[in-house]
C-alpha positions as CSV (number, residue, x, y, z in Angstrom):
1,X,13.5,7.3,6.7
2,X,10.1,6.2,6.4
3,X,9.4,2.6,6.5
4,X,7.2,0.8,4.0
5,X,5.5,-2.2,3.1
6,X,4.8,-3.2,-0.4
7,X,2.0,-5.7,-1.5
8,X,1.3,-6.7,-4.9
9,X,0.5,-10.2,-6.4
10,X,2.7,-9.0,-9.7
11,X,6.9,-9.4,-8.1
12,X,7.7,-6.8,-11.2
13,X,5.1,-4.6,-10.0
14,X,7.0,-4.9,-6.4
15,X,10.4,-4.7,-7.9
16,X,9.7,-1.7,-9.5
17,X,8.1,0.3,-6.4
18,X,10.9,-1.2,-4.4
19,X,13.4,0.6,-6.7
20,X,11.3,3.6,-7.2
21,X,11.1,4.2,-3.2
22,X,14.6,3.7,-2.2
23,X,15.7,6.0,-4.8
24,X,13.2,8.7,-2.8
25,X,14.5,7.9,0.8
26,X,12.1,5.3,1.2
27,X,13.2,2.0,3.2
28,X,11.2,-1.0,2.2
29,X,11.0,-3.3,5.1
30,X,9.2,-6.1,3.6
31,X,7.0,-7.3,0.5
32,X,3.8,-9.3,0.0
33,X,2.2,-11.1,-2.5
34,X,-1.4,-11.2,-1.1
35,X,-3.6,-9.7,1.4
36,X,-2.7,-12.6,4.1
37,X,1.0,-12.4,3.7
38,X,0.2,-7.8,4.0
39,X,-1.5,-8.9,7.6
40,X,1.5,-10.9,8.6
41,X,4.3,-8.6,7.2
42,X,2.2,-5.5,8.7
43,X,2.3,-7.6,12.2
44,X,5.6,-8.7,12.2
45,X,7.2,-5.3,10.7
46,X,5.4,-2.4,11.6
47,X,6.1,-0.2,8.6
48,X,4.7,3.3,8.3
49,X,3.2,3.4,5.3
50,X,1.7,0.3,2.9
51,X,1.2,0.3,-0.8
52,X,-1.7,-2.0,-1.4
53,X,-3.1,-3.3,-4.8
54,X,-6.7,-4.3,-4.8
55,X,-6.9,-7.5,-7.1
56,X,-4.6,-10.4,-4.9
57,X,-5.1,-14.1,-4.9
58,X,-6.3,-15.5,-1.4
59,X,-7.4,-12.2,0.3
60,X,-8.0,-8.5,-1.8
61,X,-6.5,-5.5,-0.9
62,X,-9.8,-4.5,0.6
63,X,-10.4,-7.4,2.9
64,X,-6.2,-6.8,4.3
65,X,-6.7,-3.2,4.2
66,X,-9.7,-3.5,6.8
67,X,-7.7,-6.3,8.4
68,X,-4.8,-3.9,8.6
69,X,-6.7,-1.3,10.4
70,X,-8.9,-3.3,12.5
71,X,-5.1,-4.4,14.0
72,X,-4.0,-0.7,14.2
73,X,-6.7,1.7,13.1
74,X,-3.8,4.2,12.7
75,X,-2.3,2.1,9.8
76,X,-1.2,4.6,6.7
77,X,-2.6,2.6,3.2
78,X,-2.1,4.1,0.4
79,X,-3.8,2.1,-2.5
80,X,-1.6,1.4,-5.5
81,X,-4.1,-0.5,-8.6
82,X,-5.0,-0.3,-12.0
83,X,-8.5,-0.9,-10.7
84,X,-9.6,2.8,-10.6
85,X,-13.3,2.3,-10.7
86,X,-15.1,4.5,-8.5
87,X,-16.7,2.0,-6.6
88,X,-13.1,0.3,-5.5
89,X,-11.7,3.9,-4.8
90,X,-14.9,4.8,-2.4
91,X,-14.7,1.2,-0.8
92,X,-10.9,1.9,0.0
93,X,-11.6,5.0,1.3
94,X,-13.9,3.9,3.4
95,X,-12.5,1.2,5.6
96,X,-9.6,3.7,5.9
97,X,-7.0,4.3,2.6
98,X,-5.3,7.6,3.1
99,X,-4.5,7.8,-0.9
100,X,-5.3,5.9,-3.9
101,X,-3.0,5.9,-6.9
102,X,-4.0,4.5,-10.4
103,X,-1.6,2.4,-12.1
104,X,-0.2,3.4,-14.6
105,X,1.2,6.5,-12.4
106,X,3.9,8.9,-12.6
107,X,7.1,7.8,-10.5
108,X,6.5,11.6,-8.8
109,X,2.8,11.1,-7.9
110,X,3.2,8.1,-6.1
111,X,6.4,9.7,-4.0
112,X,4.5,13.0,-3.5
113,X,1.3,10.8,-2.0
114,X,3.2,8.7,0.1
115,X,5.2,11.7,1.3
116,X,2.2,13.8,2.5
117,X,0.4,10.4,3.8
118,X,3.6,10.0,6.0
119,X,3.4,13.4,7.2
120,X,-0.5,13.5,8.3
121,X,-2.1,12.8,11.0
């Protein structure tokens, strides 16, 4: 069972991944509400996978995503946001997000991304 950490600044937004991923074999070791609580939950927890959102109060997505990997630069983020500008998806790929998924999504697209991100490489 993979293990994943789920940052959002919106709690329904993380209650309803949280449901969504346990239903799909997911086990959701921890949430966060910002980008510092994601560094510190990453740390302490270790998950395999992290769904991120971009907009957060007290540190962005972007800024705990490069965080994230600067920690452990083999660190699976999978971008969750309604912010699907191309200049956010391009920044998030480049300091290292495996996926990027636009809200609102289809329950299957986000479990067949985070699927094949916990599978690569």
């Amino acid at each position: 069972m993979k293990k994943v950490l789920i940052v959002d600044d919106a709690a329904f937004m993380r209650m309803v991944i949280r449901k969504l991923l346990e239903e799909n074999g997911f086990e959701v070791v921890a949430e966060a509400e910002n980008g510092e609580a994601a560094v510190e939950k990453y740390i302490a927890h270790k998950p395999d996978i992290v769904t991120m959102d971009i907009t957060m109060p007290q540190m962005s997505g972007i800024e705990a995503l490069k965080a994230i990997r600067e920690y452990d630069d083999k660190a699976k983020v999978v971008i969750v946001s309604a912010m699907g500008q191309e200049v956010m998806v391009k920044e998030a790929i480049l300091y290292g997000a495996k996926s990027f998924i636009v809200k609102p999504y289809k329950e299957e697209q986000v479990i067949e991304t985070l699927r094949r991100v916990a599978e690569s490489d």
